[in-house]
C-alpha positions in Angstrom: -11.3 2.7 -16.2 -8.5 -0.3 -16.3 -9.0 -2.8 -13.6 -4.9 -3.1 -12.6 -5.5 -5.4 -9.5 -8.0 -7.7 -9.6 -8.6 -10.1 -6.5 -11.1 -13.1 -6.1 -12.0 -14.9 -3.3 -9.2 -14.8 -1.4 -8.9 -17.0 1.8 -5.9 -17.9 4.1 -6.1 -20.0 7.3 -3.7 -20.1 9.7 -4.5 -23.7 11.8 -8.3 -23.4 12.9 -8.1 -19.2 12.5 -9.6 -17.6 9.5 -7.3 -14.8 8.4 -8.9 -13.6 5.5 -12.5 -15.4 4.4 -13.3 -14.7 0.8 -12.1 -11.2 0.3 -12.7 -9.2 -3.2 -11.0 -6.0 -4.4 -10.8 -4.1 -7.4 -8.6 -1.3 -8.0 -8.7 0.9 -11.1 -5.9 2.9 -12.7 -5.6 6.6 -10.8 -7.3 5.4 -8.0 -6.2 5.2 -4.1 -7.6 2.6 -1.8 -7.5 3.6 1.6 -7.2 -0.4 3.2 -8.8 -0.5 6.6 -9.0 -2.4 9.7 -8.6 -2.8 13.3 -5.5 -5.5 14.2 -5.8 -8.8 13.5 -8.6 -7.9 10.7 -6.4 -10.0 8.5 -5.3 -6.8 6.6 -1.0 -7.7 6.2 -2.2 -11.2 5.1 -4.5 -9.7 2.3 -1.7 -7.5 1.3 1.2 -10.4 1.3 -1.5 -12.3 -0.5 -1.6 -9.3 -3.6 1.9 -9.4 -3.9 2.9 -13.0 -3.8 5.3 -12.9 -0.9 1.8 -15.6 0.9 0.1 -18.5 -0.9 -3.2 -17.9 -0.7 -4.9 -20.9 0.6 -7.7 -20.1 -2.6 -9.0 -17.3 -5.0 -6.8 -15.8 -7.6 -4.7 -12.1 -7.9 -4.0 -10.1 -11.3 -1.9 -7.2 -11.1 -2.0 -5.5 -14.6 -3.3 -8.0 -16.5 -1.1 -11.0 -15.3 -1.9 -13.6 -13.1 0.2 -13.8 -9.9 -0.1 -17.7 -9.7 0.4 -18.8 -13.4 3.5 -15.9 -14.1 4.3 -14.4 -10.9 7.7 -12.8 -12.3 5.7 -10.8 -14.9 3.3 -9.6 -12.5 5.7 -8.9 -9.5 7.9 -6.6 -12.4 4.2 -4.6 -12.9 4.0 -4.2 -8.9 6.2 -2.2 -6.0 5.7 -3.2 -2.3 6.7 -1.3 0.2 6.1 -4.6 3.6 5.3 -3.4 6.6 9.1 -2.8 8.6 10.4 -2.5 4.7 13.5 -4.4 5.0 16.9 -3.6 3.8 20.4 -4.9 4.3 21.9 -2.3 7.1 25.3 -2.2 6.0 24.4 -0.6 2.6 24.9 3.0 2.1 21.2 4.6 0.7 22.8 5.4 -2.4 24.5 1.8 -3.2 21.6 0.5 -2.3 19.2 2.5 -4.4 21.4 0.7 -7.5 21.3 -2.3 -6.3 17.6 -2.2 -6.6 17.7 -0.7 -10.2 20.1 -3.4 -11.2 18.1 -6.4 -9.8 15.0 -4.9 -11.5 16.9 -5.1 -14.9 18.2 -1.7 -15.4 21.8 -1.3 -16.2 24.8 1.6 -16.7 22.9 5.2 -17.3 19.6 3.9 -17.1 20.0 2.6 -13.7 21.8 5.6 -12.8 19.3 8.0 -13.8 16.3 5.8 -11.8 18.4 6.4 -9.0 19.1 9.6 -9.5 15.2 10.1 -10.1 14.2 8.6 -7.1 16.5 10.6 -4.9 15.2 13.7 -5.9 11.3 12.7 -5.5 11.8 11.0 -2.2 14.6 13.9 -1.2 16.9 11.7 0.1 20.0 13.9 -1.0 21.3 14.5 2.1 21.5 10.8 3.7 23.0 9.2 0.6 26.1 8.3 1.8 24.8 7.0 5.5 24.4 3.1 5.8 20.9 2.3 6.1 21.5 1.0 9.5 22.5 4.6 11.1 19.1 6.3 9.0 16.0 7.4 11.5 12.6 5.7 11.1 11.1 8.1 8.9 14.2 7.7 6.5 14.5 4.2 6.2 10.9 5.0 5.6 11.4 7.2 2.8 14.4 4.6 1.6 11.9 2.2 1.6 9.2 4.2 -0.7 12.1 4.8 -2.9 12.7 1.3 -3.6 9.0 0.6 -4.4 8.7 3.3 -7.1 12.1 3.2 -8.5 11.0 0.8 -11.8 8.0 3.2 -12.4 5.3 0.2 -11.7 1.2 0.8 -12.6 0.5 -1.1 -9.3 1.8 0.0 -6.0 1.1 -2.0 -2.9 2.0 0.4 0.3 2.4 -0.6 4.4 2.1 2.5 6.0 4.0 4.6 4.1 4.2 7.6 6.5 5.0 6.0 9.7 7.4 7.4 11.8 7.1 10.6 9.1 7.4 14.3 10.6 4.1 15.8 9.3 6.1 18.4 6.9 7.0 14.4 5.4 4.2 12.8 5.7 2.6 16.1 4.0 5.3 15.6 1.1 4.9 11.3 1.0 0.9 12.4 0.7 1.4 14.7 -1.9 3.2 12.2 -4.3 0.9 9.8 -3.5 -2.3 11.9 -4.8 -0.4 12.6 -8.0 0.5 8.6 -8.9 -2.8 8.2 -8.6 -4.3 10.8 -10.4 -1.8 12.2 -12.4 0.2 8.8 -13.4 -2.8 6.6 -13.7 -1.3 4.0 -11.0 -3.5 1.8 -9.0 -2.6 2.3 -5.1 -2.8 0.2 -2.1 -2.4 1.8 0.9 -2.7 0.0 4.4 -3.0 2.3 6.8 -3.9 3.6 10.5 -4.3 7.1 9.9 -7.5 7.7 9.4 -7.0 11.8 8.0 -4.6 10.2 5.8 -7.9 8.1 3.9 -9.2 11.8 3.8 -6.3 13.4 2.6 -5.0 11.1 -0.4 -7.8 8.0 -1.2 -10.6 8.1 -3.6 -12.1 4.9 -2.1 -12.0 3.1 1.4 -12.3 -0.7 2.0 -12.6 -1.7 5.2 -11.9 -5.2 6.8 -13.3 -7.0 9.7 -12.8 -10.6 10.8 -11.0 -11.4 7.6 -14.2 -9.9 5.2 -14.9 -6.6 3.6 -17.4 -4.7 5.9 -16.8 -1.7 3.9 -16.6 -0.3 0.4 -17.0 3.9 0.0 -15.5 6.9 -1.0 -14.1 8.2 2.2 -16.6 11.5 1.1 -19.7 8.7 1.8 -18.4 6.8 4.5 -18.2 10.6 6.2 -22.1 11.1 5.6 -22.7 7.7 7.5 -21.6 8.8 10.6 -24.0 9.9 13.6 -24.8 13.0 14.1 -23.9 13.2 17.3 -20.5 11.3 16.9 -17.9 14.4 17.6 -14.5 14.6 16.5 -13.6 12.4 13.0 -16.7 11.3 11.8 -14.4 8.7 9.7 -13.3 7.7 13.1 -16.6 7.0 14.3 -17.0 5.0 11.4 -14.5 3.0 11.6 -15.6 2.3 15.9 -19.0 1.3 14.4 -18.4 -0.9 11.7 -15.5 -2.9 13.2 -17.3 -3.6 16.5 -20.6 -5.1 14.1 -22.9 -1.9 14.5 -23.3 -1.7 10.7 -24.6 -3.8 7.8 -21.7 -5.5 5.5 -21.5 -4.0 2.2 -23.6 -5.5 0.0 -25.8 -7.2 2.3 
């Protein structure tokens, strides 16, 4: 499989705090990382880190083939980042806003219009289109926000929660087109996240973070059979508890 994001050795301090210490990640195309970690395990840094928007302090990101640091225009086109509060100017209705991305990624007159138009329909936000972004609930600013990631049809997606503040029949539909990017469209996904059903649900792998390293690299299906016996309720919870509080071995070590 193509390797579309490739990152080595990537380290961020913040004063005498180690963020992120030396962290590795490989996505292929079609797969779904499921990015893990309890708060403060240096996960948003990792993430601004992939998409340019921090400096890594050292270690190096490719996003399809191009090197963030030596052509970062070229590899930010290949990408769509959906941040973590995604933010938009207020005043903007969805729709005017929705072109206004098209047009700053290059597309002009019915090309841009059809994106749009294209977006709309796979996000469903038909019936907020003429609202400013400002007066749009949570889980549609969301949605407006997922819309602007995809809209240039990018092999890498980079996604911040992506279904918080969702109802669950929307978080069922953002899930959905997730799973077929990914298998279907051959994308590599990022996807930070607190839901641990949702690693179930939509990623082939699972990386999880602790104190700024990888603890943990699985198919969610593996990191399952791992748990105790005796845990109860998600076993991907229990998992998650154990690693993150030191019970189990780094991976790899």
């Amino acid at each position: 499989m193509t390797t579309l994001i490739e990152a080595k050795d990537l380290r961020k301090k913040f004063g005498a705090i180690k963020a992120v210490n030396g962290i590795n990640l490989n996505v292929s195309a079609g797969e779904v990382l499921g990015f893990l970690g309890p708060n403060g395990a240096g996960k948003s840094t990792t993430m601004r880190m992939l998409t340019g928007f921090l400096e890594a302090d050292s270690g190096t990101v490719q996003l399809a083939g191009v090197a963030l640091d030596t052509d970062p225009l070229e590899a930010r086109r290949r990408m769509g980042y959906l941040p973590e509060g995604a933010p938009a100017y207020p005043d903007m209705r969805v729709r005017d806003f929705l072109m206004f991305i098209a047009q700053a990624r290059g597309f002009m007159g019915s090309e841009a219009r059809h994106r749009v138009e294209q977006v709309i329909e796979r996000i469903h936000l038909g019936q907020v289109l003429g609202q400013t972004i400002e007066t749009l609930s949570k889980g549609f600013k969301r949605r407006v926000g997922l819309a602007q990631a995809i809209l240039h049809d990018p092999p890498v997606l980079i996604l911040d929660e992506p279904t918080d503040g969702l109802d669950p029949n929307q978080k069922h539909e953002v899930r959905n087109l997730i799973s077929e990017m990914g298998a279907s469209q051959g994308k590599a996904i990022v996807l930070s996240t607190h839901i641990l059903e949702e690693v179930e649900a939509v990623c082939t792998r699972a990386v999880i973070i602790n104190k700024g390293k990888v603890v943990v690299d699985e198919t969610p299906a593996r990191l399952v059979a791992r748990a105790p016996e005796e845990s109860g309720g998600s076993a991907l919870d229990a998992v998650f508890r154990s690693v993150t509080s030191g019970d189990l071995e780094e991976a790899g070590q």
